[in-house]
C-alpha positions in Angstrom: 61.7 89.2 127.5 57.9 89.3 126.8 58.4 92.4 124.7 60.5 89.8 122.5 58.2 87.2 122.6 55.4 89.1 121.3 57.3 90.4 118.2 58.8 86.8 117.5 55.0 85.1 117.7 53.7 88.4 115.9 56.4 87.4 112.9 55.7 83.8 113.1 51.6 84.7 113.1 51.7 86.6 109.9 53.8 84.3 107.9 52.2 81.6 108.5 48.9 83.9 107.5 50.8 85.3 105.0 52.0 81.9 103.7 47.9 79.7 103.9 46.2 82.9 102.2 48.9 83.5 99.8 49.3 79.6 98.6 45.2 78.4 99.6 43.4 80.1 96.8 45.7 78.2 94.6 45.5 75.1 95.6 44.6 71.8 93.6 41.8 69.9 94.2 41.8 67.3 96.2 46.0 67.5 97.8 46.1 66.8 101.1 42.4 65.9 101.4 41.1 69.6 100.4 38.7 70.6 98.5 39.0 73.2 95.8 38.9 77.3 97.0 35.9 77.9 95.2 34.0 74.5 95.5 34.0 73.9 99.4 31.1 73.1 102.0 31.2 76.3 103.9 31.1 78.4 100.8 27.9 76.0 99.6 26.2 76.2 102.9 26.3 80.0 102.7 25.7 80.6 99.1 22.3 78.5 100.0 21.2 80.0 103.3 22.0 83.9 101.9 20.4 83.0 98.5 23.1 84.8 97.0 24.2 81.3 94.3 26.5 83.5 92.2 28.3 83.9 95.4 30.3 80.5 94.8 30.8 81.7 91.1 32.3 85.5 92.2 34.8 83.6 95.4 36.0 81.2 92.6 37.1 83.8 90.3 40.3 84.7 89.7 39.8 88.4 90.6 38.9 87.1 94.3 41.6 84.3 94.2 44.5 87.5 93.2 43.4 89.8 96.0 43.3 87.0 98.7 46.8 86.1 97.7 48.0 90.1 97.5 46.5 90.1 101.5 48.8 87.2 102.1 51.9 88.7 100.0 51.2 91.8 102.4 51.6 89.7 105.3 54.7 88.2 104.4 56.3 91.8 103.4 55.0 92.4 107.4 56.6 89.8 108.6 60.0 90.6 107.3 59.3 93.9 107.7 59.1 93.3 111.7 62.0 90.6 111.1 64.4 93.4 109.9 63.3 95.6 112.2 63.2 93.0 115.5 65.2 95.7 118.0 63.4 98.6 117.2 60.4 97.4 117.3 60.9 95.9 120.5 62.2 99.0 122.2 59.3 100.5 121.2 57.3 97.6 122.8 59.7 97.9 126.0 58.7 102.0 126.3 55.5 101.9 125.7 55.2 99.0 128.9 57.3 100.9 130.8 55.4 104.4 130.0 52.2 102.5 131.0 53.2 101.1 134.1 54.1 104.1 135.7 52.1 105.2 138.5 49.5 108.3 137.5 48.5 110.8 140.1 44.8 111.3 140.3 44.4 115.0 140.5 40.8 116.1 141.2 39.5 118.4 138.6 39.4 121.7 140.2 37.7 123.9 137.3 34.4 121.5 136.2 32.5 123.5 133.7 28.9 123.8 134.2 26.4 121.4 132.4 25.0 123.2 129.0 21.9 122.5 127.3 22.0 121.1 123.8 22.8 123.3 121.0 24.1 126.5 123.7 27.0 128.0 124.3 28.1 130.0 127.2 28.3 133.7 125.5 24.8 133.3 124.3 23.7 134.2 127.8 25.9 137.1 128.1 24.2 141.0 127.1 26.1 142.7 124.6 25.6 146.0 125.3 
């Protein structure tokens, strides 16, 4: 049942990732009370403390606006990738939980090599004559 649950929030995680980072960049100015991508407070803020002012003018291109919407195109294709793949990918989850859990018996090491200096290996020591 957890196995399940973890998939289903997984799916519903990179959609709605998928979905802000794929729509954001986009965005009007001024919908819903936000402010435009490239024009925001936390983008001024750093722009001023870094020293970096052509930092607002590279984040508000379109370049930087495409590949922030390809990331959030990618997590979409993820999400339904996982969505047609639901059982298989939580059998995999189930064995892997199972294959974990198992108890391990702790053999000791029987055969500890000795410690070597830096830079030597064992043969070095050896005459061959």
């Amino acid at each position: 049942m957890s196995a399940k649950l973890s998939v289903i929030f997984y799916i519903i995680l990179c959609l709605e990732i998928g979905i802000v980072l794929t729509v954001a960049p986009w965005w009007p100015q001024g919908m819903w009370g936000l402010s435009e991508w490239g024009n925001n407070y936390f983008l001024l803020y750093a722009a001023q403390k870094t020293g970096i002012h052509s930092l607002q003018a590279v984040v508000a291109s379109g370049w930087v606006r495409g590949a922030v919407s390809g990331v959030g195109l990618l997590n979409v294709g993820i999400a339904f990738w996982e969505l047609f793949n639901f059982k298989r990918t939580v059998a995999a989850l189930q064995q892997q939980t199972v294959r974990t859990n198992k108890p391990v018996d702790r053999v000791p090491p029987t055969n500890i090599p000795e410690r070597l200096r830096d830079n030597e290996r064992r043969d070095d020591h050896q005459d061959n004559s």
